[in-house]
N, CA, C and O atoms as a GROMACS GRO file, in nm:
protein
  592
    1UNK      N    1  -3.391   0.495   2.033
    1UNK     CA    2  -3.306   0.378   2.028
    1UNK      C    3  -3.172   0.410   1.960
    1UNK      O    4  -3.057   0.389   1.997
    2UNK      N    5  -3.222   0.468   1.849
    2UNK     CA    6  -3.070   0.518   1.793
    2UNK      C    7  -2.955   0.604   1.833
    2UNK      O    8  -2.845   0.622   1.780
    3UNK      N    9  -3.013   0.654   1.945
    3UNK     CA   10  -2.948   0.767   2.061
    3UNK      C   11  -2.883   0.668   2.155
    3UNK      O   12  -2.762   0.670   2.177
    4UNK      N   13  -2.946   0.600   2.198
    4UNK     CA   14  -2.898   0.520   2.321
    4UNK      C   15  -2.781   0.428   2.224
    4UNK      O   16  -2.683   0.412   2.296
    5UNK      N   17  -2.764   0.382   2.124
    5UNK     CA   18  -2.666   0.325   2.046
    5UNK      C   19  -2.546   0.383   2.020
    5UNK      O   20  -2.436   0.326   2.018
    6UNK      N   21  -2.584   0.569   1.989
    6UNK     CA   22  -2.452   0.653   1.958
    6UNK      C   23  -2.423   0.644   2.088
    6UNK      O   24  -2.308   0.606   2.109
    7UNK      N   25  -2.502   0.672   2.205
    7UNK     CA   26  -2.394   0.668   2.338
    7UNK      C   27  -2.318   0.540   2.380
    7UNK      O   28  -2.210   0.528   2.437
    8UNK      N   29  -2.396   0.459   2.340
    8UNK     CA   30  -2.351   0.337   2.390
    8UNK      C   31  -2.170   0.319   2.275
    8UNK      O   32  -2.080   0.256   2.330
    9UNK      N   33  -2.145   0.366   2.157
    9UNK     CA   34  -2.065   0.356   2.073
    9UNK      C   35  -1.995   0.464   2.124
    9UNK      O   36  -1.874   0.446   2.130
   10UNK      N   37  -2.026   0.546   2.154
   10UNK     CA   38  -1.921   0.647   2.226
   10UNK      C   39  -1.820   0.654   2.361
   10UNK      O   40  -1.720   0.718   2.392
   11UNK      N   41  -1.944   0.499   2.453
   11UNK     CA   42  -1.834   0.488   2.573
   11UNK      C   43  -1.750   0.404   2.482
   11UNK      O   44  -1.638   0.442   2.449
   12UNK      N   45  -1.807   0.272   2.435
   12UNK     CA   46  -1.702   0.183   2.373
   12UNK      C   47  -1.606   0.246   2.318
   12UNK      O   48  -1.502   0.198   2.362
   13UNK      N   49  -1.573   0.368   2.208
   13UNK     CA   50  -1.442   0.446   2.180
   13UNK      C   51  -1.353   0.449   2.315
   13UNK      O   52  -1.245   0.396   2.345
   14UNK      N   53  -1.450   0.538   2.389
   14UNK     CA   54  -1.350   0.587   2.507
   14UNK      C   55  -1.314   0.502   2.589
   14UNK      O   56  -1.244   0.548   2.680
   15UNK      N   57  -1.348   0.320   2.596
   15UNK     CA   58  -1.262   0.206   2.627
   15UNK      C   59  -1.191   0.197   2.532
   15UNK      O   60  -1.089   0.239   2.587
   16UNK      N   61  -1.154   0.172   2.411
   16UNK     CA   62  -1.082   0.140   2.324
   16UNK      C   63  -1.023   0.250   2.328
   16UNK      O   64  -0.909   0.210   2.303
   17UNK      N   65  -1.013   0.367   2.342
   17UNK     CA   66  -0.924   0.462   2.352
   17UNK      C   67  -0.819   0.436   2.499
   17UNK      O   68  -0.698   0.458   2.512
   18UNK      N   69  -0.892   0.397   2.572
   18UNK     CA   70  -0.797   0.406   2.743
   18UNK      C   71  -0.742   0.237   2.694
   18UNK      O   72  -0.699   0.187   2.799
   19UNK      N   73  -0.729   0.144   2.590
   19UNK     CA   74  -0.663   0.025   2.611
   19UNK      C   75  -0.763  -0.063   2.621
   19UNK      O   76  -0.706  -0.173   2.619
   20UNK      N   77  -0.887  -0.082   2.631
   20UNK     CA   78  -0.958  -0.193   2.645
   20UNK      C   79  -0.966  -0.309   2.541
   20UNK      O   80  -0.993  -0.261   2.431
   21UNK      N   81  -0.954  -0.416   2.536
   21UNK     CA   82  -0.924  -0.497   2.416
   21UNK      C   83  -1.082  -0.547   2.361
   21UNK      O   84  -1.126  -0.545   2.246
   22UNK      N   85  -1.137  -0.584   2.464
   22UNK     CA   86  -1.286  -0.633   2.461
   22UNK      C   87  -1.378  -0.508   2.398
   22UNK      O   88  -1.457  -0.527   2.305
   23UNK      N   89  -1.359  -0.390   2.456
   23UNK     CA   90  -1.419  -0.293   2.371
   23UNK      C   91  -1.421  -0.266   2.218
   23UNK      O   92  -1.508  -0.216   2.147
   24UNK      N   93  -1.287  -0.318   2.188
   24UNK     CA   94  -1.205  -0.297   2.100
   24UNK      C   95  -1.296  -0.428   1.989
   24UNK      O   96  -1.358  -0.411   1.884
   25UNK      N   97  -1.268  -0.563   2.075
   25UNK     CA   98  -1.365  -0.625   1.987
   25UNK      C   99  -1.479  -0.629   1.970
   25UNK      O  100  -1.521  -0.710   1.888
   26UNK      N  101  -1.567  -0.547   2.038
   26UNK     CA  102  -1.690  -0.501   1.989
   26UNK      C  103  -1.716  -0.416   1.906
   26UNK      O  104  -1.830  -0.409   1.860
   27UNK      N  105  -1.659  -0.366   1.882
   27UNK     CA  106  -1.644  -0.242   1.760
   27UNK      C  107  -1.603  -0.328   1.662
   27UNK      O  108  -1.660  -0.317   1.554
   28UNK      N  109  -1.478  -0.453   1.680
   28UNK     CA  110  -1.479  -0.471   1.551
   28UNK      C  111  -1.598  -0.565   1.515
   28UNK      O  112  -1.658  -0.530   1.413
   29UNK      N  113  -1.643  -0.675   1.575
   29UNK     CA  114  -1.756  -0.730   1.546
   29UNK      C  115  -1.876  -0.618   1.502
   29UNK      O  116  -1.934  -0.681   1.413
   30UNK      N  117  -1.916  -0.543   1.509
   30UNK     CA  118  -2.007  -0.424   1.531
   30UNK      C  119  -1.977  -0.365   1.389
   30UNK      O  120  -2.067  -0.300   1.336
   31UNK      N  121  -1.860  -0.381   1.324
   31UNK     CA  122  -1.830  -0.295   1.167
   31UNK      C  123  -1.789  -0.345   1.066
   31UNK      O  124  -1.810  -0.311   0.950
   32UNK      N  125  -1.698  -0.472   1.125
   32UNK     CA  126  -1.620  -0.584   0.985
   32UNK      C  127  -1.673  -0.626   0.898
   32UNK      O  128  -1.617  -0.653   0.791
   33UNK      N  129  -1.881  -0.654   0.940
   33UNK     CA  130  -1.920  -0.701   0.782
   33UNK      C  131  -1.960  -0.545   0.740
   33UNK      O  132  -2.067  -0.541   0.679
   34UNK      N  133  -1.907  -0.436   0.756
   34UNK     CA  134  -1.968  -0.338   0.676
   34UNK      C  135  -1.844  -0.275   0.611
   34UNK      O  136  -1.871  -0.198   0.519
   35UNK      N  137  -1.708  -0.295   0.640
   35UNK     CA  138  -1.586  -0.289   0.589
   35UNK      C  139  -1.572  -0.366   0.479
   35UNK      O  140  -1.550  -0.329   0.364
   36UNK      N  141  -1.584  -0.475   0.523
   36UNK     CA  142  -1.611  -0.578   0.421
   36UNK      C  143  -1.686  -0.621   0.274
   36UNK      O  144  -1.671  -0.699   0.180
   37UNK      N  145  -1.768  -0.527   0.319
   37UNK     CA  146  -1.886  -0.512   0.204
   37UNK      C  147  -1.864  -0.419   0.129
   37UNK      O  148  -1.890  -0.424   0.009
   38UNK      N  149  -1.800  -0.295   0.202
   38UNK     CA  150  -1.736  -0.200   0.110
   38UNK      C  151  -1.600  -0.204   0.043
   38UNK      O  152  -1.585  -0.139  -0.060
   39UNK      N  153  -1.475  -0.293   0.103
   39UNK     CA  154  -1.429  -0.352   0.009
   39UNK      C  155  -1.459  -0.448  -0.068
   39UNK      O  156  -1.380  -0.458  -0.161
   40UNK      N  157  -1.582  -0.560  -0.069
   40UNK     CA  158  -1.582  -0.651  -0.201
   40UNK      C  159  -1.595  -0.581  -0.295
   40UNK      O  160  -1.532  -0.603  -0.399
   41UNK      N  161  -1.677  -0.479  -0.282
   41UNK     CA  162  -1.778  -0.405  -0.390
   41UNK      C  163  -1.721  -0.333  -0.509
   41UNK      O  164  -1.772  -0.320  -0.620
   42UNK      N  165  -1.588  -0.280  -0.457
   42UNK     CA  166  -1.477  -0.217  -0.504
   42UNK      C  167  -1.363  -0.318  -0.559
   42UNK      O  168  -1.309  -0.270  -0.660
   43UNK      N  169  -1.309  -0.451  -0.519
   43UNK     CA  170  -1.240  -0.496  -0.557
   43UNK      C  171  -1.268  -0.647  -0.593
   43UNK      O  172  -1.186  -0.734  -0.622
   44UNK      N  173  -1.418  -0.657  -0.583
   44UNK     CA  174  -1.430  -0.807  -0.640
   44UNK      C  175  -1.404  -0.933  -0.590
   44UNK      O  176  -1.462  -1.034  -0.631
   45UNK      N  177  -1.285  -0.931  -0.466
   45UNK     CA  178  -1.207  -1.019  -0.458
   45UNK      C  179  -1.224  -1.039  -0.279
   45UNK      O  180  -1.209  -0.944  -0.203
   46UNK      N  181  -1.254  -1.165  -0.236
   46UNK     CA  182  -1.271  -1.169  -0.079
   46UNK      C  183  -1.109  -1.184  -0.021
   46UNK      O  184  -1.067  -1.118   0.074
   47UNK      N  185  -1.047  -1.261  -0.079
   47UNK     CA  186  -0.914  -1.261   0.012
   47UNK      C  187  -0.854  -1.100  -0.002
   47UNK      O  188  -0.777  -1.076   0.091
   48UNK      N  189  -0.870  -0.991  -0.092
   48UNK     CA  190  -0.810  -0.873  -0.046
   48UNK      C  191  -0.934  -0.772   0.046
   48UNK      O  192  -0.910  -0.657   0.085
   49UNK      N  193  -1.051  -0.838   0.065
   49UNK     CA  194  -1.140  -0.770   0.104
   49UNK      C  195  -1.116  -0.810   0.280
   49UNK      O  196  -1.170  -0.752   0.374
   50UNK      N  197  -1.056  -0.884   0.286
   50UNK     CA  198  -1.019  -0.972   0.414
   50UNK      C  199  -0.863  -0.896   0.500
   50UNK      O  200  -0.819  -0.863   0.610
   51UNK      N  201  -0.831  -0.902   0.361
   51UNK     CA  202  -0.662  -0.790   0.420
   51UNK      C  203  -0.731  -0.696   0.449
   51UNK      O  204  -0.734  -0.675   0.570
   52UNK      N  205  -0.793  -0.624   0.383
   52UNK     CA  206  -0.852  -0.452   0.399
   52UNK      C  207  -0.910  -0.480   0.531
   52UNK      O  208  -0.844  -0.420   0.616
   53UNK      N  209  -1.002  -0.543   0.578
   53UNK     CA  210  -1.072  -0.523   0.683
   53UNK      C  211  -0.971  -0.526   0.812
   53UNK      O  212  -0.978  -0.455   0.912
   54UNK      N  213  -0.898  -0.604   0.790
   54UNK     CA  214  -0.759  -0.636   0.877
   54UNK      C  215  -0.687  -0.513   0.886
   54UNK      O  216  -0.676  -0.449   0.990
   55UNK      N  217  -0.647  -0.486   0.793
   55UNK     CA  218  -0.580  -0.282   0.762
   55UNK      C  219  -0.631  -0.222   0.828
   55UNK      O  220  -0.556  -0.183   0.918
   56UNK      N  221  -0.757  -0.179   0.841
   56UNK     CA  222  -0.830  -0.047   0.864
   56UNK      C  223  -0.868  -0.130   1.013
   56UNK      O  224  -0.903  -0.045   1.095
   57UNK      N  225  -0.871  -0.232   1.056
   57UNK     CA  226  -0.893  -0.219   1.197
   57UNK      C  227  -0.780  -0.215   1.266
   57UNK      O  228  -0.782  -0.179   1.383
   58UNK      N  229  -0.675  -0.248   1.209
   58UNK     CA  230  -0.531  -0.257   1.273
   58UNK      C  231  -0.493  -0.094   1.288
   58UNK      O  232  -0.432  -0.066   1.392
   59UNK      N  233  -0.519   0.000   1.207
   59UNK     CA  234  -0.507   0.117   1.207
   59UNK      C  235  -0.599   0.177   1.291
   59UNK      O  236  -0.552   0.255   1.374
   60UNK      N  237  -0.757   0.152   1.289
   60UNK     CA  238  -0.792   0.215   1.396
   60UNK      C  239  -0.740   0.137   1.559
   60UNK      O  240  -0.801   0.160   1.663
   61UNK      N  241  -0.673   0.086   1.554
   61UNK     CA  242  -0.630   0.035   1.729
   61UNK      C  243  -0.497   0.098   1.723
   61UNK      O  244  -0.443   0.119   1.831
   62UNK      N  245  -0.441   0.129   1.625
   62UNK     CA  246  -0.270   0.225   1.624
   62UNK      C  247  -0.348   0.348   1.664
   62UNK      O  248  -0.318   0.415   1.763
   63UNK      N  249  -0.458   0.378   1.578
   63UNK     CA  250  -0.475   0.498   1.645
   63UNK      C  251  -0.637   0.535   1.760
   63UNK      O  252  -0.722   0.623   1.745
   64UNK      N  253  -0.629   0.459   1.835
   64UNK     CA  254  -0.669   0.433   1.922
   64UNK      C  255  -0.770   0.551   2.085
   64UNK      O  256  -0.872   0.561   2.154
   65UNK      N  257  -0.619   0.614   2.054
   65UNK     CA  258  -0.653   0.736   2.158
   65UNK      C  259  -0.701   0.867   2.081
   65UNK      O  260  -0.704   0.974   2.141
   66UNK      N  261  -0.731   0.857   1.973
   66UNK     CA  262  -0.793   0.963   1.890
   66UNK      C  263  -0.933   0.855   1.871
   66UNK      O  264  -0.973   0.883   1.757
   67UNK      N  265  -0.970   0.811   1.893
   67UNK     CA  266  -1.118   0.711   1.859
   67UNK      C  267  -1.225   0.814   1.956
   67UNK      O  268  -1.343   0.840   1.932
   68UNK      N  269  -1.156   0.854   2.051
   68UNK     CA  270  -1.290   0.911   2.138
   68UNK      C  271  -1.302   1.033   2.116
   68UNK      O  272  -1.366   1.081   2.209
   69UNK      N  273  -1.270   1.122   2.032
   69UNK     CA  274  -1.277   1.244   1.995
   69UNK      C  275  -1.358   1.290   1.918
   69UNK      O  276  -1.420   1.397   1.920
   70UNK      N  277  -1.356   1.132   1.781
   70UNK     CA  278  -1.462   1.131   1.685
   70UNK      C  279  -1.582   1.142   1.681
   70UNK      O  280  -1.646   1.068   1.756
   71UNK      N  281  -1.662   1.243   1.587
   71UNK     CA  282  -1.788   1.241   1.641
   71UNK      C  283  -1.871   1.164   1.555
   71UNK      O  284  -1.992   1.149   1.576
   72UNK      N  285  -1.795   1.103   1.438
   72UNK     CA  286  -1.893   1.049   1.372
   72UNK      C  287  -1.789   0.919   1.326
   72UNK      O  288  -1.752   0.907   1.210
   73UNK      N  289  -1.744   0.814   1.448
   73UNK     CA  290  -1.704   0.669   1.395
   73UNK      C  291  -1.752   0.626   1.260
   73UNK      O  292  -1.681   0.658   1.166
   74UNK      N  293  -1.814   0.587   1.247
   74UNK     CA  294  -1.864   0.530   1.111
   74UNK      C  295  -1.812   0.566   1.028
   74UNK      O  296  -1.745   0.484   0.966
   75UNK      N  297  -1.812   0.690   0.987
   75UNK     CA  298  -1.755   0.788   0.886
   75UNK      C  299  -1.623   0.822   0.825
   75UNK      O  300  -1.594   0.842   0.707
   76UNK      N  301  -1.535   0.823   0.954
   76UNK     CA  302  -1.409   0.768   0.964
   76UNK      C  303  -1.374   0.614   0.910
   76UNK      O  304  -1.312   0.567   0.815
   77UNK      N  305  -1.422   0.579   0.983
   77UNK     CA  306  -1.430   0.433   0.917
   77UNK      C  307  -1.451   0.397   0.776
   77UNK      O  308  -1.378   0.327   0.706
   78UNK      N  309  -1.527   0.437   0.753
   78UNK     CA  310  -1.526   0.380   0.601
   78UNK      C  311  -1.473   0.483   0.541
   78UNK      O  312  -1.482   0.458   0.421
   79UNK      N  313  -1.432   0.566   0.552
   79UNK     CA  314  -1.318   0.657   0.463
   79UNK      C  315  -1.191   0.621   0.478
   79UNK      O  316  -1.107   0.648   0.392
   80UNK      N  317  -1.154   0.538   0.618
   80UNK     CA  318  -1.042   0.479   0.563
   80UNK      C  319  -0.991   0.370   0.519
   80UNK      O  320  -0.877   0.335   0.491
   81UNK      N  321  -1.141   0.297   0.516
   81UNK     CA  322  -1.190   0.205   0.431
   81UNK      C  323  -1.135   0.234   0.262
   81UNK      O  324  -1.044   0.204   0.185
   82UNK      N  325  -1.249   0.306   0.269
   82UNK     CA  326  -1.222   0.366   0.081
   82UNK      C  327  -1.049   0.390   0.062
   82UNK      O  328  -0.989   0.335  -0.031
   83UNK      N  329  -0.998   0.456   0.137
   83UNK     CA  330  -0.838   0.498   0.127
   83UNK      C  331  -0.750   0.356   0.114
   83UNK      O  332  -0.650   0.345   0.043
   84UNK      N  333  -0.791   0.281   0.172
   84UNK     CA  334  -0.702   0.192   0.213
   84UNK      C  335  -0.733   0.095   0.076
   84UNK      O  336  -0.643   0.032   0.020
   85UNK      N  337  -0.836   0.092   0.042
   85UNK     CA  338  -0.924  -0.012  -0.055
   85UNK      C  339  -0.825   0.100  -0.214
   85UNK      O  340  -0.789   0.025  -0.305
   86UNK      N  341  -0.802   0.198  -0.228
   86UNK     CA  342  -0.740   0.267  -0.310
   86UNK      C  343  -0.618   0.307  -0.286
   86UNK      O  344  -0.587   0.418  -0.329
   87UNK      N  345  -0.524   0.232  -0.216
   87UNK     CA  346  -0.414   0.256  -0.201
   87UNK      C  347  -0.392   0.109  -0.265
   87UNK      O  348  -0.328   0.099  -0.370
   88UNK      N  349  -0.436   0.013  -0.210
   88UNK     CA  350  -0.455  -0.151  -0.240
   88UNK      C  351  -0.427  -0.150  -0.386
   88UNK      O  352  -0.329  -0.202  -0.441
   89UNK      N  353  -0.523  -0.085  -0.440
   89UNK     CA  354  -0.618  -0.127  -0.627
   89UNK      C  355  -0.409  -0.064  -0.627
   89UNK      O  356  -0.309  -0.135  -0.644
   90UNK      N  357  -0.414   0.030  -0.610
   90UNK     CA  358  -0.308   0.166  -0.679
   90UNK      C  359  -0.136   0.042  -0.627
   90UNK      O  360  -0.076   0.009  -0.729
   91UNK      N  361  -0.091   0.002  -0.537
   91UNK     CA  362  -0.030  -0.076  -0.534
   91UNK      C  363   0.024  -0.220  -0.638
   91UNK      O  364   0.129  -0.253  -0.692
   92UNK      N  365  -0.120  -0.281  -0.628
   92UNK     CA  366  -0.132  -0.374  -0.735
   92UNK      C  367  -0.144  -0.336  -0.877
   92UNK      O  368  -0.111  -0.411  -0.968
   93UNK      N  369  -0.174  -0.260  -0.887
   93UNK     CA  370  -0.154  -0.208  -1.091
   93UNK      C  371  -0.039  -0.145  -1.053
   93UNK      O  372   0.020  -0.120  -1.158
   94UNK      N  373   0.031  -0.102  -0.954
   94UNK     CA  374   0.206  -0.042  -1.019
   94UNK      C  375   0.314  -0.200  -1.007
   94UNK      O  376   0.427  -0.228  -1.048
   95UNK      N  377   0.228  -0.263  -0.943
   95UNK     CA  378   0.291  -0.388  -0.920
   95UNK      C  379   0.298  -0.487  -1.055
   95UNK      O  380   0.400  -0.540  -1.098
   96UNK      N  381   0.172  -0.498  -1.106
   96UNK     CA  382   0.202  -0.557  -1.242
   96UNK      C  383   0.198  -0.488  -1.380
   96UNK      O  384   0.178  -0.549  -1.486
   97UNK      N  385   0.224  -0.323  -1.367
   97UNK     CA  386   0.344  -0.265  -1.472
   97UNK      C  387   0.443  -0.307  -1.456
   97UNK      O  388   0.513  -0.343  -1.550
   98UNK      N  389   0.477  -0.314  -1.344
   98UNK     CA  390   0.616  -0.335  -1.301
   98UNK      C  391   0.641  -0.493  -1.373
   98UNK      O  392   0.706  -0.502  -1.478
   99UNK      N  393   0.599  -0.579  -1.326
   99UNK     CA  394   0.589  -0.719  -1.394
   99UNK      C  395   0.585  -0.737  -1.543
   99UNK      O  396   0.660  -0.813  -1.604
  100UNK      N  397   0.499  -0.666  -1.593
  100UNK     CA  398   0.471  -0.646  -1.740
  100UNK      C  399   0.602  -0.575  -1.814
  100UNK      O  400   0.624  -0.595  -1.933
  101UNK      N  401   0.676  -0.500  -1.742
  101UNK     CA  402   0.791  -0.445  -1.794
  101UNK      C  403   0.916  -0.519  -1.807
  101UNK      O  404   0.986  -0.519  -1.909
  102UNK      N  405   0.938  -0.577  -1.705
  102UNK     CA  406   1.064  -0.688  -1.702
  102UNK      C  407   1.037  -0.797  -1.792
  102UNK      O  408   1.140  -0.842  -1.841
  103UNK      N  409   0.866  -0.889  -1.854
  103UNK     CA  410   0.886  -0.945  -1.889
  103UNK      C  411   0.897  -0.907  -2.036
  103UNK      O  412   0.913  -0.982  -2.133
  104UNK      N  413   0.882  -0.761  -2.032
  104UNK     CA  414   0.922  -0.690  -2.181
  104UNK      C  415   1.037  -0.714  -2.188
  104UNK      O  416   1.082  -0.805  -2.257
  105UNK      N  417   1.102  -0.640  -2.120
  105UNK     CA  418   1.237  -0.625  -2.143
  105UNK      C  419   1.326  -0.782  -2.180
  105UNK      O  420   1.395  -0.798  -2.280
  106UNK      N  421   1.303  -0.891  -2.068
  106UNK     CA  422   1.336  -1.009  -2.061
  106UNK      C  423   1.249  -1.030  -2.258
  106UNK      O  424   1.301  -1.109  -2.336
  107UNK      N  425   1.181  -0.985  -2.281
  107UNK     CA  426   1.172  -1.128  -2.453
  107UNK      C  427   1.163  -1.010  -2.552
  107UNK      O  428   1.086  -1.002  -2.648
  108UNK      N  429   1.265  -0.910  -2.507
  108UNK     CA  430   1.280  -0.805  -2.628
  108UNK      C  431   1.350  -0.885  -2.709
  108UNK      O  432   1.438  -0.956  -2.658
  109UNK      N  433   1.324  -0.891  -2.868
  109UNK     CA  434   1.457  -0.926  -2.958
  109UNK      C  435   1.583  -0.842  -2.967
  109UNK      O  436   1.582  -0.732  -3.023
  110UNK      N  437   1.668  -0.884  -2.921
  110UNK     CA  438   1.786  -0.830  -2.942
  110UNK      C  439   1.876  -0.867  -3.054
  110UNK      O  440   1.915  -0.983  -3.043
  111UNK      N  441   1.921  -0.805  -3.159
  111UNK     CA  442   2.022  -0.837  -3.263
  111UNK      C  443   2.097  -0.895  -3.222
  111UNK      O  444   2.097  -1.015  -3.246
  112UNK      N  445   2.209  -0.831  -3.131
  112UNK     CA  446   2.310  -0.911  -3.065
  112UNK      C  447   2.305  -0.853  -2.908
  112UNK      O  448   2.297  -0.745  -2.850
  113UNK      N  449   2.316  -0.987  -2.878
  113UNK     CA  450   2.270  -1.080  -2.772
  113UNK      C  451   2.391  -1.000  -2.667
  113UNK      O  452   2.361  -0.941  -2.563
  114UNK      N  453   2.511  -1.010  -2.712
  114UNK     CA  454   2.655  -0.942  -2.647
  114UNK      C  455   2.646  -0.777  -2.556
  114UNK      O  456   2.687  -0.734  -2.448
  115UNK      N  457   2.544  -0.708  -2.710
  115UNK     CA  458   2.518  -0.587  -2.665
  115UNK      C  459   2.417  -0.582  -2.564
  115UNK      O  460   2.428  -0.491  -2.482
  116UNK      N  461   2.343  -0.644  -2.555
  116UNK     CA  462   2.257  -0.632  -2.439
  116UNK      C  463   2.324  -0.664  -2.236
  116UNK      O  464   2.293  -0.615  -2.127
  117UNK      N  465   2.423  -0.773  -2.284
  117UNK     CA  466   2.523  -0.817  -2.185
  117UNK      C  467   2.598  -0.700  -2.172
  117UNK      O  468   2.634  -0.673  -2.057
  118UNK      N  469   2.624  -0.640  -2.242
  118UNK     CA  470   2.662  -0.513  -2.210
  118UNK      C  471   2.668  -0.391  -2.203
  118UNK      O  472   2.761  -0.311  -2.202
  119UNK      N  473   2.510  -0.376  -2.197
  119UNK     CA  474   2.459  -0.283  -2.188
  119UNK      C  475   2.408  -0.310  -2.005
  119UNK      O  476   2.424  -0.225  -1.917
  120UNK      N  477   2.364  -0.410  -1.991
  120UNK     CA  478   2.339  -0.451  -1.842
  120UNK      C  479   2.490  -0.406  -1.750
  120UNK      O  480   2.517  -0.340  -1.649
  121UNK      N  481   2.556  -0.479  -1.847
  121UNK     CA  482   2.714  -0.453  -1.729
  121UNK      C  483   2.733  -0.280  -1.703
  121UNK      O  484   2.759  -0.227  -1.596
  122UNK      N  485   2.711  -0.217  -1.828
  122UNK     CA  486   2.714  -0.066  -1.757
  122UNK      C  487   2.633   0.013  -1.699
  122UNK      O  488   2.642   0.128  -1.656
  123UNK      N  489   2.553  -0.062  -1.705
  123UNK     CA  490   2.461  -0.003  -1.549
  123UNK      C  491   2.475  -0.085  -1.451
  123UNK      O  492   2.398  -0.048  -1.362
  124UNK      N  493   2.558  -0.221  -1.405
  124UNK     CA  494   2.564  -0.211  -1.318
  124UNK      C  495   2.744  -0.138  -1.238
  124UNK      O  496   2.773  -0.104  -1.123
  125UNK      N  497   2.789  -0.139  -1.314
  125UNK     CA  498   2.928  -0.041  -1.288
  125UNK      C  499   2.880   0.099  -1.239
  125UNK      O  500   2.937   0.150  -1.143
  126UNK      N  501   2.776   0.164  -1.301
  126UNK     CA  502   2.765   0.290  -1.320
  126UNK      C  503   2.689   0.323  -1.199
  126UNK      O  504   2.580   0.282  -1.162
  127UNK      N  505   2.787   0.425  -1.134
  127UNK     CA  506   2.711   0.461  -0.997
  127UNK      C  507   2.630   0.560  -1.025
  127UNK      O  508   2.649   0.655  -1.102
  128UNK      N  509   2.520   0.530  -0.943
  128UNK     CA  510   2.384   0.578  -0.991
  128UNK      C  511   2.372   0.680  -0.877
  128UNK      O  512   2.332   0.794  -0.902
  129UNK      N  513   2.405   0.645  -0.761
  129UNK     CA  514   2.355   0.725  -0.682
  129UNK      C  515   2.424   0.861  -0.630
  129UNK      O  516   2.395   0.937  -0.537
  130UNK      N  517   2.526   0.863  -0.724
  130UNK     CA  518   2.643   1.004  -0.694
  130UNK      C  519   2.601   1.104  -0.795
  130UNK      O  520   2.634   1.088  -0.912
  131UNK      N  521   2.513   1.232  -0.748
  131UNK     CA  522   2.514   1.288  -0.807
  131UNK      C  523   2.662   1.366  -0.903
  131UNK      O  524   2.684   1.386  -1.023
  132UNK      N  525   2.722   1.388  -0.805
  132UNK     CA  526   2.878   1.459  -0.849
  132UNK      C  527   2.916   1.367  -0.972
  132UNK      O  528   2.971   1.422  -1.068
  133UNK      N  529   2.898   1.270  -0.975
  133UNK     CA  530   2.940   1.155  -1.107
  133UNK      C  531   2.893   1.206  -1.212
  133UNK      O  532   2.962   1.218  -1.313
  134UNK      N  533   2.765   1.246  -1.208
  134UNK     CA  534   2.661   1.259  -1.330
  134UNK      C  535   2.703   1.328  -1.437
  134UNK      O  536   2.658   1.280  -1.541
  135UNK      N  537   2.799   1.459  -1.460
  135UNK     CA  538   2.866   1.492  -1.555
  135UNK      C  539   2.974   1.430  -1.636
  135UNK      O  540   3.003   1.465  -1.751
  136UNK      N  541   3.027   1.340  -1.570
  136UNK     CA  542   3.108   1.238  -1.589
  136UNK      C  543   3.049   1.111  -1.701
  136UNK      O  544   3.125   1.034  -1.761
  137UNK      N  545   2.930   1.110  -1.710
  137UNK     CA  546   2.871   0.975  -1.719
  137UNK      C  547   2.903   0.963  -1.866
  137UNK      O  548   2.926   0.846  -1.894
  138UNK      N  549   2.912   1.039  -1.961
  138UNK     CA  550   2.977   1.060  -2.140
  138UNK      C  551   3.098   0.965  -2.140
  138UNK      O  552   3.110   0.866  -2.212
  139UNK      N  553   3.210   1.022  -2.023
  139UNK     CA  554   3.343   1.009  -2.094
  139UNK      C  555   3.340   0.859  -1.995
  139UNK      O  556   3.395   0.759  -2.041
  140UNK      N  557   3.282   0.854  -1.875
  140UNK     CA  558   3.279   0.718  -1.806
  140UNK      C  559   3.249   0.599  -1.926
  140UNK      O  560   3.323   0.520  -1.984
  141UNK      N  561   3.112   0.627  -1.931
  141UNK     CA  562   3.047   0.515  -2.055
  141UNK      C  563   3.148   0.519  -2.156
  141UNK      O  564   3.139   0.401  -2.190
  142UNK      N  565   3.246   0.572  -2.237
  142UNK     CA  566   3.288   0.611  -2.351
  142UNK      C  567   3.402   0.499  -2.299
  142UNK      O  568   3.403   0.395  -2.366
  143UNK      N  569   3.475   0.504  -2.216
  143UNK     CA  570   3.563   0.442  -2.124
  143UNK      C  571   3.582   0.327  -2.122
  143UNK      O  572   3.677   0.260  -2.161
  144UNK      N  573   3.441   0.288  -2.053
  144UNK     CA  574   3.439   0.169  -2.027
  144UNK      C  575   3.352   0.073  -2.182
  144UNK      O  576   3.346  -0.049  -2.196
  145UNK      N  577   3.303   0.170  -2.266
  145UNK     CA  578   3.258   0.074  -2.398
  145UNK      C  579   3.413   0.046  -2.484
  145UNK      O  580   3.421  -0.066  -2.534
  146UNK      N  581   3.548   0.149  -2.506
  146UNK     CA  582   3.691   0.109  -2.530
  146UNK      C  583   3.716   0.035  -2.439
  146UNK      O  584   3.757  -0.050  -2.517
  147UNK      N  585   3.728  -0.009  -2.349
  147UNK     CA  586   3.776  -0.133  -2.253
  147UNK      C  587   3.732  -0.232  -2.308
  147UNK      O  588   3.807  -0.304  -2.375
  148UNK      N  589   3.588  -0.261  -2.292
  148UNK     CA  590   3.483  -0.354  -2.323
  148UNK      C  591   3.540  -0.413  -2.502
  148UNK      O  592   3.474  -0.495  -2.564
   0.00000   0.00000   0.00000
């Protein structure tokens, strides 16, 4: 029985590989609660366990015409399950350093309030993206703090 299943999962690739959409949703009916289960498990959370499953099937239909080559679907599958489920986690914690930093910065005490106004203004004057500038940046800043 379990033979007649890998073949039977192997034509379905090679429809979903030539464009078939219906094939396509049999496979996903056939794996989403097992995607699914392997992202809750990992992230706790059903609405990102819901994106993930969405990810990794949207990716296997981008890559589509490599589906029938595979010899072990499943396997694939939930590895890019796991990848995708750890790109997710790794996104969201640089996302709220990132958050956690601005609202540092935003309720740092500042002595004076002026210097910070202008400390913002010279970075935004200061071209950042010219390297050739970069030796410059002493007598620039020096410049523009006598102006200031």
């Amino acid at each position: 029985m379990a033979e007649q299943d890998a073949h039977n999962e192997k034509e379905l690739l090679k429809a979903v590989a030539s464009g078939d959409e219906k094939a396509f949703g049999e496979i996903f009916h056939r794996y989403r609660n097992k995607v699914y289960t392997i992202a809750f498990r990992i992230t706790a959370s059903a609405p990102l366990s819901e994106e993930i499953v969405l990810d990794v099937f949207l990716k296997a239909w981008l890559k589509r015409e490599q589906l029938a080559t595979l010899e072990h679907f499943s396997a694939w599958l939930f590895t890019v399950t796991r990848n995708r489920v750890f790109s997710l986690l790794k996104q969201i914690a640089l996302r709220k350093e990132a958050e956690a930093a601005l609202e540092q910065e935003a309720f740092l005490p500042h002595e004076n309030p002026n210097a910070l106004l202008q400390e913002k203004e010279y970075r935004r004057y200061w071209p950042r993206r010219s390297p050739a500038c970069r030796p410059n940046r002493k007598k620039y800043t020096a410049l523009l703090k006598r102006k200031g």
